[in-house]
KEPA-932107 format. One record per residue: x, y, z of N, C-alpha, C in turn; residue in one letter. Coordinates in Angstrom, 2 decimals, decimal comma. Example, Ala and Ser with C-alpha at 12.3 -4.5 7.8 and 13.67 -1.06 7.14 Angstrom:
REM KEPA-932107
nx|ny|nz|cax|cay|caz|cx|cy|cz|code
13,19|-5,69|7,80|12,30|-4,50|7,80|13,20|-3,30|7,80|A;
12,85|-2,25|7,08|13,67|-1,06|7,14|12,90|0,03|7,87|S;
REM end
This chain:
REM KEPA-932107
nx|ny|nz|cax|cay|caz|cx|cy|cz|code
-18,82|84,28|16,30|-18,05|84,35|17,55|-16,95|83,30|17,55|X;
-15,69|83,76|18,25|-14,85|82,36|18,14|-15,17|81,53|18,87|X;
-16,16|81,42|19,95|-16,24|80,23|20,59|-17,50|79,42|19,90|X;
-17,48|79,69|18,51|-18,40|78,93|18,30|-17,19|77,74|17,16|X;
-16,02|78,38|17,20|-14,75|77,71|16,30|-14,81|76,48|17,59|X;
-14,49|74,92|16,77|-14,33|73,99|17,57|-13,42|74,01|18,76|X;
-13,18|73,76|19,57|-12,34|73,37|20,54|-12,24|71,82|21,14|X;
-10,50|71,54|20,51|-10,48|69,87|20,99|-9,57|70,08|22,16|X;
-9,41|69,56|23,20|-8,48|69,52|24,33|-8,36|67,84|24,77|X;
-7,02|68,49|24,68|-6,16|66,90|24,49|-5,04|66,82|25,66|X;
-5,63|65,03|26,33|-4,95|65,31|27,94|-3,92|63,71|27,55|X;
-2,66|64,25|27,31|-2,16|62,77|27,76|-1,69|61,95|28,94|X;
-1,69|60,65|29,26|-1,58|59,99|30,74|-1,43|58,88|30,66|X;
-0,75|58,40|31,85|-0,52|57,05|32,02|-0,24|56,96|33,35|X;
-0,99|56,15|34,03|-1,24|55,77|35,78|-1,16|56,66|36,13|X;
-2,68|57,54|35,71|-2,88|58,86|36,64|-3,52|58,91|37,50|X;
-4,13|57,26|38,59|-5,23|57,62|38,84|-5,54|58,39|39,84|X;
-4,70|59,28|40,27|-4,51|60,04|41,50|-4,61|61,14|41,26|X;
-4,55|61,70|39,80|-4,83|63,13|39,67|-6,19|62,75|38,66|X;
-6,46|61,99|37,31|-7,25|62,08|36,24|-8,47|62,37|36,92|X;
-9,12|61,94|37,63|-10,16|62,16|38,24|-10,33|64,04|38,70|X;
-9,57|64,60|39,69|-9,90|65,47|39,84|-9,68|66,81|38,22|X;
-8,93|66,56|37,84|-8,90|66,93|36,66|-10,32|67,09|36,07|X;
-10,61|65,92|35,66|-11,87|65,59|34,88|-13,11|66,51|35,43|X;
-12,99|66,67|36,94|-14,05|67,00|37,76|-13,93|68,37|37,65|X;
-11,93|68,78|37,27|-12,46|70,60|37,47|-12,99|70,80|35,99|X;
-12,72|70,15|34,65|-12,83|70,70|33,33|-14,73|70,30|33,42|X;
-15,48|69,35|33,81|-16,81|69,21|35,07|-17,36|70,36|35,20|X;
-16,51|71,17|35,62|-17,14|72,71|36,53|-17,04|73,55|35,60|X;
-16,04|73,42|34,49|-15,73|74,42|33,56|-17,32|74,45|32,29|X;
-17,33|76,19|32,28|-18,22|76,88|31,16|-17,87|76,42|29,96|X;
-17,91|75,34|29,76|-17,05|74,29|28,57|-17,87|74,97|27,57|X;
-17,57|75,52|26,01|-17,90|75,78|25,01|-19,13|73,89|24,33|X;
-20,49|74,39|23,97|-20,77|73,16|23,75|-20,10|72,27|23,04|X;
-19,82|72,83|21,68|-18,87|71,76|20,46|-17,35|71,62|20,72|X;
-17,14|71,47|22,42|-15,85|70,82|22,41|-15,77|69,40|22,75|X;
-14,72|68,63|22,54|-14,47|67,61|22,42|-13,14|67,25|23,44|X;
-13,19|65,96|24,07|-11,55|65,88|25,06|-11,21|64,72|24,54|X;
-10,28|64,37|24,45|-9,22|63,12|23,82|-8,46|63,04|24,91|X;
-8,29|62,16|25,51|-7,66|61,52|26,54|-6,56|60,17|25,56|X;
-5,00|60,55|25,34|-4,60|59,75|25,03|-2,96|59,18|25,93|X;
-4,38|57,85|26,30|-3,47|57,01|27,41|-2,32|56,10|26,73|X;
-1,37|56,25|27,75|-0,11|55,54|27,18|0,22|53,84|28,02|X;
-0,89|53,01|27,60|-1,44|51,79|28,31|-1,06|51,41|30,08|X;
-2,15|52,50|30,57|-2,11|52,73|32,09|-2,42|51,24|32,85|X;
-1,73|51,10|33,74|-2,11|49,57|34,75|-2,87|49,69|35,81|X;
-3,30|50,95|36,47|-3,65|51,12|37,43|-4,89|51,38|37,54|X;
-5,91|52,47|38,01|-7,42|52,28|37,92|-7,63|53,93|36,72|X;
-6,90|54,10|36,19|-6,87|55,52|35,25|-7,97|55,25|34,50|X;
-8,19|54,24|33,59|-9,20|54,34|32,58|-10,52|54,04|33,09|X;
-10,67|53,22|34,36|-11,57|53,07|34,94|-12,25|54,06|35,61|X;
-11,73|55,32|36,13|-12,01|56,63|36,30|-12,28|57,75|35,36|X;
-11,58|57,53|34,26|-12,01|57,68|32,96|-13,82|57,52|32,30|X;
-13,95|56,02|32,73|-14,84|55,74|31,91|-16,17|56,68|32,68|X;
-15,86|56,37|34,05|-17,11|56,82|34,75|-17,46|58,26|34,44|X;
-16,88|59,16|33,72|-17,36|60,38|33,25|-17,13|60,30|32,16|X;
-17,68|59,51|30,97|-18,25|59,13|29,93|-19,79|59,68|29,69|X;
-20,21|59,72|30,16|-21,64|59,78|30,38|-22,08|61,75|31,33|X;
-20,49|62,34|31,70|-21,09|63,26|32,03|-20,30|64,64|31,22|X;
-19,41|64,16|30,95|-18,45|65,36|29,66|-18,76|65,50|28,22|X;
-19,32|66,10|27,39|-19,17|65,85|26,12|-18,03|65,13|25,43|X;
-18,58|64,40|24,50|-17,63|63,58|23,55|-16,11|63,57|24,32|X;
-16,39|62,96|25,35|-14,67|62,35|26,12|-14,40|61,26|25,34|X;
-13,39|60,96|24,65|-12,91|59,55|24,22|-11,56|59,49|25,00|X;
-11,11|57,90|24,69|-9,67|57,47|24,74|-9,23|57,32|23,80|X;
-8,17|57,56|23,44|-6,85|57,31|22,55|-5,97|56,21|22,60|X;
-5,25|55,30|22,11|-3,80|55,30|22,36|-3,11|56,33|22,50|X;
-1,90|56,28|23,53|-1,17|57,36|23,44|0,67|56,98|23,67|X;
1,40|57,41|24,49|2,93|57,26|24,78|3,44|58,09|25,27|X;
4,72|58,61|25,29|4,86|59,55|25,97|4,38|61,01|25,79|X;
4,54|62,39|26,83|3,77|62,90|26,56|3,49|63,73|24,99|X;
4,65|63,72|24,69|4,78|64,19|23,22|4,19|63,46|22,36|X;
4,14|62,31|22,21|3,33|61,54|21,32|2,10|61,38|21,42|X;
1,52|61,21|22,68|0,08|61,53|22,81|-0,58|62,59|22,54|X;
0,38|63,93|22,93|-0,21|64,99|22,38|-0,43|65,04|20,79|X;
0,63|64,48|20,30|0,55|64,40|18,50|-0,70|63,77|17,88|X;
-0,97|62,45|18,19|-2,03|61,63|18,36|-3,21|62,20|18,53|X;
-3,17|63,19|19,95|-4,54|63,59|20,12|-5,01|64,84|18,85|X;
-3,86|65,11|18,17|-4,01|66,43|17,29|-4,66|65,68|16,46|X;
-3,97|64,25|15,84|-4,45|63,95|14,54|-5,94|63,48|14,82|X;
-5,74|63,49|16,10|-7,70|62,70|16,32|-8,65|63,88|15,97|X;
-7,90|64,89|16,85|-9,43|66,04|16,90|-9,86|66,64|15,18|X;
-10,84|67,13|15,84|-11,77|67,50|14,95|-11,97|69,43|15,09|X;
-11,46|70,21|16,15|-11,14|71,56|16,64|-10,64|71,96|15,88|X;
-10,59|73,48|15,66|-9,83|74,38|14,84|-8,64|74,75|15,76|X;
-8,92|75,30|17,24|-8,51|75,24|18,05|-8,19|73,62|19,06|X;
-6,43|73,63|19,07|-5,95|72,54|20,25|-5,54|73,19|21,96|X;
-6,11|72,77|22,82|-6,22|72,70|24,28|-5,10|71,88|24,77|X;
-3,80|71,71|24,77|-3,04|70,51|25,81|-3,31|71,05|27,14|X;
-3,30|69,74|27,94|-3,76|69,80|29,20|-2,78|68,60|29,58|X;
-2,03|68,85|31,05|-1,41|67,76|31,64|-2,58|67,43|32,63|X;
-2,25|65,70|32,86|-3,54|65,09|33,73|-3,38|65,39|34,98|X;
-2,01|65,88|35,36|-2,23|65,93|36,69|-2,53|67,65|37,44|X;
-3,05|68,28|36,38|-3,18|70,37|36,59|-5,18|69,46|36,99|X;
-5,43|70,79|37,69|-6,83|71,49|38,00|-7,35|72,89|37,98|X;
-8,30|73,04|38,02|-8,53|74,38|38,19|-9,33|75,23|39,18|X;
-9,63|76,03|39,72|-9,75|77,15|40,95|-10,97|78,10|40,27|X;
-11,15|78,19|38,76|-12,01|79,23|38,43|-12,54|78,82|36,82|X;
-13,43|78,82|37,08|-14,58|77,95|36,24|-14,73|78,59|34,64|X;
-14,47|79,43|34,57|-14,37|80,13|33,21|-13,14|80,29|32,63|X;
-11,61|79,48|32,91|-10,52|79,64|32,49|-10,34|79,38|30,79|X;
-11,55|78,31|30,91|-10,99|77,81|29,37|-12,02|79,08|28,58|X;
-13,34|79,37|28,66|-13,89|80,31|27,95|-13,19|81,85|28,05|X;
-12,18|82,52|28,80|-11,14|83,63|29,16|-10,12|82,73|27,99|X;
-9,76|82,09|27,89|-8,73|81,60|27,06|-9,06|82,19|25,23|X;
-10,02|81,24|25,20|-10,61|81,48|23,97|-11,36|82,77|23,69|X;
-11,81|83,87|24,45|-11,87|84,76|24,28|-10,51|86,13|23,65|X;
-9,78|85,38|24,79|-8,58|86,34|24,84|-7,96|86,38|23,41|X;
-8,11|84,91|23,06|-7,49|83,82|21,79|-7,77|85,00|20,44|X;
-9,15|85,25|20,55|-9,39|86,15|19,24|-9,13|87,50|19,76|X;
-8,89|87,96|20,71|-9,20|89,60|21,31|-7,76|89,93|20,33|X;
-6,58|88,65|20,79|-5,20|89,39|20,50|-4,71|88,78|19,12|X;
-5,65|88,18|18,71|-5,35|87,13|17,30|-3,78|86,56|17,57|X;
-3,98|86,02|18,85|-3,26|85,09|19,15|-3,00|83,61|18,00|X;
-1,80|83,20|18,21|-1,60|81,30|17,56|-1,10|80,77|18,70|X;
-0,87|81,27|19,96|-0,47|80,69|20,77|-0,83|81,02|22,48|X;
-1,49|80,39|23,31|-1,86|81,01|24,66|-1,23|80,26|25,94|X;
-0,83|80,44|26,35|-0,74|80,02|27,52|-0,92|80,47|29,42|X;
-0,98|80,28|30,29|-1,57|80,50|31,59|-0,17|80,26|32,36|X;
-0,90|80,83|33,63|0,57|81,01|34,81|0,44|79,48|35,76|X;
1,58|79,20|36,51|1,44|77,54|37,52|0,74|78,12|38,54|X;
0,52|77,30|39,44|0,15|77,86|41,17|0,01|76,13|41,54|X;
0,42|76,52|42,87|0,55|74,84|44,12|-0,08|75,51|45,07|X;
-0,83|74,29|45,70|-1,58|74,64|46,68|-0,58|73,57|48,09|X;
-0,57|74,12|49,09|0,12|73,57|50,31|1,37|73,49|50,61|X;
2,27|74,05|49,33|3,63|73,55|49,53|4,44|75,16|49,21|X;
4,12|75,77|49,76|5,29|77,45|50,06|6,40|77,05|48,98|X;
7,86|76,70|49,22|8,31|76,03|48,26|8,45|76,36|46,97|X;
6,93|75,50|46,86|7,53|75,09|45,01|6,76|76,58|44,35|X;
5,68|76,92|45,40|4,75|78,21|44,95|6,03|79,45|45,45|X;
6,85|79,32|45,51|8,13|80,11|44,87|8,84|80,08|43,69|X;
8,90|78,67|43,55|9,43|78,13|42,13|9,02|78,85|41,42|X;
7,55|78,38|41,38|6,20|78,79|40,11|6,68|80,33|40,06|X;
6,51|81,30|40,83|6,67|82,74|40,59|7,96|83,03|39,93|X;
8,77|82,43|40,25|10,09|82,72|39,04|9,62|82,56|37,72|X;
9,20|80,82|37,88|8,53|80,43|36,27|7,70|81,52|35,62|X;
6,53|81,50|36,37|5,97|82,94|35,94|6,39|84,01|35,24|X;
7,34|84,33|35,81|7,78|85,82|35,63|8,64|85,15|34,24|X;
9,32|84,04|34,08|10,23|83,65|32,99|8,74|83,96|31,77|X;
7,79|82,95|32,10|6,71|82,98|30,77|6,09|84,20|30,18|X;
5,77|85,06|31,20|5,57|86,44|30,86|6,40|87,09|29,94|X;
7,91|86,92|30,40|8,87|88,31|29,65|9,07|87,05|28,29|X;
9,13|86,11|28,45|9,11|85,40|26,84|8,58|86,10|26,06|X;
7,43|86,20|26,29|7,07|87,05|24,78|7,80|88,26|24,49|X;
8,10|88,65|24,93|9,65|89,65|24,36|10,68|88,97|23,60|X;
10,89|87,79|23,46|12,15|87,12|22,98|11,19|86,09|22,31|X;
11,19|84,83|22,67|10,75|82,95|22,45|9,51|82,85|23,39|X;
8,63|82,64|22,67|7,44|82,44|23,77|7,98|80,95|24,46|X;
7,57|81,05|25,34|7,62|79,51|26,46|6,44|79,45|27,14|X;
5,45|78,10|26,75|4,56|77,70|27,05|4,55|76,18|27,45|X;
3,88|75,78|28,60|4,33|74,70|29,15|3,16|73,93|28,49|X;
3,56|72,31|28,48|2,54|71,43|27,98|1,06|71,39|29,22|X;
1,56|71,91|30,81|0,21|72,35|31,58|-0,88|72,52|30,63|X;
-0,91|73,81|29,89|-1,81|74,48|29,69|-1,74|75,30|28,56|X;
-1,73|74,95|27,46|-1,10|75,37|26,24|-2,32|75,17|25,28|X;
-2,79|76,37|24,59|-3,76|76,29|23,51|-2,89|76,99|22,32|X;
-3,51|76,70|21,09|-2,59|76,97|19,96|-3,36|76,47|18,76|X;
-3,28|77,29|17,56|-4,14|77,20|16,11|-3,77|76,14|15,70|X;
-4,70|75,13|15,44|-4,49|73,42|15,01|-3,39|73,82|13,71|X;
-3,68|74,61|12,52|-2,78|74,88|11,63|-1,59|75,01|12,10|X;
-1,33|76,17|12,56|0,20|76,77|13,15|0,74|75,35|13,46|X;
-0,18|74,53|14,89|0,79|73,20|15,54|0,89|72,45|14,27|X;
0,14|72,19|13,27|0,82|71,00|12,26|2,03|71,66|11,36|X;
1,22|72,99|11,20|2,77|73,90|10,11|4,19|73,79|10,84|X;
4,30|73,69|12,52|5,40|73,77|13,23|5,90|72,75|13,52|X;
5,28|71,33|12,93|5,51|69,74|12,59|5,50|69,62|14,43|X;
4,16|70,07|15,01|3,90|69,16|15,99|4,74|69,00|17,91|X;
4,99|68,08|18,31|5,53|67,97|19,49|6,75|66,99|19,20|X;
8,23|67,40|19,08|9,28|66,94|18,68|9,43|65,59|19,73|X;
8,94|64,27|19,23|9,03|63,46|19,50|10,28|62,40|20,20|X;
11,51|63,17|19,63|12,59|62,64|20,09|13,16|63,19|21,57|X;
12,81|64,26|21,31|12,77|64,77|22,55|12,09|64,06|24,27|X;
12,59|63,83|25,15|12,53|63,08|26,04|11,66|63,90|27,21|X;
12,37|65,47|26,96|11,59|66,61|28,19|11,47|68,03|27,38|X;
10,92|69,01|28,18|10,66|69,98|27,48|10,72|70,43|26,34|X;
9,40|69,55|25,36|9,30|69,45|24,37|8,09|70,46|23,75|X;
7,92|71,18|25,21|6,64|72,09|24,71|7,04|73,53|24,79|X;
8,67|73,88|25,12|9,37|75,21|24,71|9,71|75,07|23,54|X;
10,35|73,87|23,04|11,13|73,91|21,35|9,95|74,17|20,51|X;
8,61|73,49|20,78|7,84|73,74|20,17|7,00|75,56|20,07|X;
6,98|75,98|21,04|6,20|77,06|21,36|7,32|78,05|20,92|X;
8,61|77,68|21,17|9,39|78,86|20,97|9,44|79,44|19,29|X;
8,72|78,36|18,53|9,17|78,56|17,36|7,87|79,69|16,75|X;
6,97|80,23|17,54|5,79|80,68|17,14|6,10|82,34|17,39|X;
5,74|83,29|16,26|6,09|84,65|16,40|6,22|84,69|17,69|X;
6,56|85,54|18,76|6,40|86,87|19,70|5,21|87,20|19,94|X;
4,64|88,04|18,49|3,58|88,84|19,04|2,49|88,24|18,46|X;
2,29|86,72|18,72|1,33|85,93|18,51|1,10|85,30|19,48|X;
1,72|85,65|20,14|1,79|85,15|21,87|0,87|85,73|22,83|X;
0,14|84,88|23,66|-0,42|85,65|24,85|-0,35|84,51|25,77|X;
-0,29|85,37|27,34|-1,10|84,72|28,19|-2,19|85,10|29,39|X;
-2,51|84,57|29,15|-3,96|85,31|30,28|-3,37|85,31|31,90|X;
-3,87|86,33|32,90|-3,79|86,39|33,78|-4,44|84,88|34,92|X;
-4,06|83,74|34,34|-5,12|82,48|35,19|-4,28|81,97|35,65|X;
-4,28|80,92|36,67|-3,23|80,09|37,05|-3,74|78,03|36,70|X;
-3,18|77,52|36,47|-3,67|75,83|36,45|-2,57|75,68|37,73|X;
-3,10|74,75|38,55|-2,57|74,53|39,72|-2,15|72,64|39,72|X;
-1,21|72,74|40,34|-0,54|71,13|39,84|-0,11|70,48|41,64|X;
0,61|69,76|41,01|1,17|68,61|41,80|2,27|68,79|42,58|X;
2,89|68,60|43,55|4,48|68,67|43,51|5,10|67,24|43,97|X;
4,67|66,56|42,83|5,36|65,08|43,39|6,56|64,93|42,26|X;
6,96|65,91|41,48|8,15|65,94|40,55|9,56|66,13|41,56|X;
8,64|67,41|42,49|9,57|68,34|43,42|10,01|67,51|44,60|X;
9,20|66,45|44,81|9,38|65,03|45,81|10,64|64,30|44,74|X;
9,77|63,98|44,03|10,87|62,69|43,44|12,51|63,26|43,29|X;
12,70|64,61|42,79|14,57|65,45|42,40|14,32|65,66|43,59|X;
13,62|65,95|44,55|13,95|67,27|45,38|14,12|68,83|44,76|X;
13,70|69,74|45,96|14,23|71,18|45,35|15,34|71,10|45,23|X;
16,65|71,17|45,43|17,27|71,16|44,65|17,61|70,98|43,51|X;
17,31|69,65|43,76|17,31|68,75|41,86|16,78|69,07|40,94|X;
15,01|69,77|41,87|14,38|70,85|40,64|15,30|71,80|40,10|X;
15,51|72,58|41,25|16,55|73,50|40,53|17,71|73,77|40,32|X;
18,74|72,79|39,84|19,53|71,94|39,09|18,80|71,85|37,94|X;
17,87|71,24|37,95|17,14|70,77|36,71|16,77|72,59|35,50|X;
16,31|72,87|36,30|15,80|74,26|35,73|16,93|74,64|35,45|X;
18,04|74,82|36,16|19,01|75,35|35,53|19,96|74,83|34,71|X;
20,23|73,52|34,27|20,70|73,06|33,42|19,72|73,15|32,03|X;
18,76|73,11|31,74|17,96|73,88|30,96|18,21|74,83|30,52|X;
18,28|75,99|30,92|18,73|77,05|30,42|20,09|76,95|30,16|X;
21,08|76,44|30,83|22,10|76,39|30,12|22,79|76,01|28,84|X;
21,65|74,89|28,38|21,76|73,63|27,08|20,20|74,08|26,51|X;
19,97|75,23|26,76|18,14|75,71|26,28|19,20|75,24|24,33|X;
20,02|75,45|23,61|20,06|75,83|22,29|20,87|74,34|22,33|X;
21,09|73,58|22,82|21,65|72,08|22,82|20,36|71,06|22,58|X;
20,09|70,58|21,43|18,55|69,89|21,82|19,20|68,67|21,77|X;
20,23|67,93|21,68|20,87|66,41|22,33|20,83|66,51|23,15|X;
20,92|67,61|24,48|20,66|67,21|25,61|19,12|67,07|26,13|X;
18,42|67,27|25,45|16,97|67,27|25,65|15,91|65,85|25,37|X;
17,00|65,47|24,53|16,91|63,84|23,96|17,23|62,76|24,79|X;
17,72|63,34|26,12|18,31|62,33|26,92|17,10|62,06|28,06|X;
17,28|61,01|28,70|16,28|60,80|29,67|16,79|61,01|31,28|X;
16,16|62,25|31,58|17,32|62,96|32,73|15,88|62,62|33,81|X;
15,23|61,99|33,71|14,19|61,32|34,85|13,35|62,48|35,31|X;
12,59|62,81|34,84|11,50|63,84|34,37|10,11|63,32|34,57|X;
9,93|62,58|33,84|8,51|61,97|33,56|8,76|61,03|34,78|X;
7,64|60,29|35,40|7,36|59,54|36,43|7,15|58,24|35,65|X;
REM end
């Protein structure tokens, strides 16, 4: 069965302590495959992150910490750590609503002999940005017709393929998990009907607008990757 193929899921962070916790608590609830493993690679947090961390040591299978950096580099890091056939990225600040997302993942994973999976956004309280998300949506879906686009949210992918595709382009400052994903066939692409549900303190810090400004200067410079190298205040 493939869920008996390893699964490593790898969360990078730094002064999360406002989301890591609930995180921790939904992957907690999750039908976790036994021989998986989580790598948490922190990018030397000041706040109470690792300390929330530690306290579910004792209730997740094999949770470790990492060094980590930004999110691209932690994700790299956490690749070279695991021990999975299958890699899980997970951002620290997503949760989840339905307890079998990651075992639907890995199912789906072999149904379509997928190298690449990814899931839909959803916000809870804010109308708004859960408009945003449904555009996004609908963008990740018709990708697989063209460039798959898979967000670093919630992105699983064949440990081979991510090292053959040299990884999470490090120079890169932001959306470093389309250059990467885009480079993976089409019809190796899936995504499951699930949602990971997030934050909207990005959508605080630009504003909607600025989000979408932001989104749309993206697509405009999507084939410009110097502009992607720049630090256009993204990350918190």
């Amino acid at each position: 069965m493939y869920m008996e193929m390893k699964l490593s899921i790898i969360i990078p962070c730094k002064n999360e302590e406002k989301y890591i916790g609930k995180l921790l608590n939904s992957l907690l609830q999750q039908n976790l495959p036994q021989n998986v493993e989580i790598i948490i690679a922190d990018a030397n947090s000041t706040d109470n992150t690792i300390k929330i961390i530690n306290s579910y040591l004792d209730l997740l299978p094999n949770l470790k910490i990492i060094p980590g950096g930004l999110p691209s580099v932690g994700r790299n890091l956490g690749a070279k750590e695991s021990k999975g056939e299958i890699l899980l990225f997970i951002d620290s600040d997503v949760y989840f609503k339905r307890e079998n997302i990651i075992v639907k993942s890995l199912d789906t994973f072999k149904k379509n002999k997928a190298e690449i999976l990814g899931c839909f956004l959803n916000i809870e309280n804010n109308l708004k940005v859960k408009m945003v998300y449904k555009i996004c949506n609908l963008i990740f879906y018709l990708s697989k017709f063209d460039k798959p686009f898979v967000v670093g949210s919630y992105m699983m992918i064949n440990k081979d393929v991510f090292f053959n595709l040299g990884g999470f382009d490090e120079e890169l400052m932001h959306c470093e998990d389309y250059f990467l994903s885009k480079k993976v066939n089409p019809s190796k692409y899936t995504i499951i009907n699930e949602y990971v549900y997030t934050d909207d303190r990005r959508f605080i810090k630009l504003g909607m607008l600025g989000m979408i400004k932001y989104f749309i200067k993206n697509i405009v410079e999507k084939n410009n990757k110097d502009y992607f190298k720049q630090d256009v205040g993204y990350w918190l």
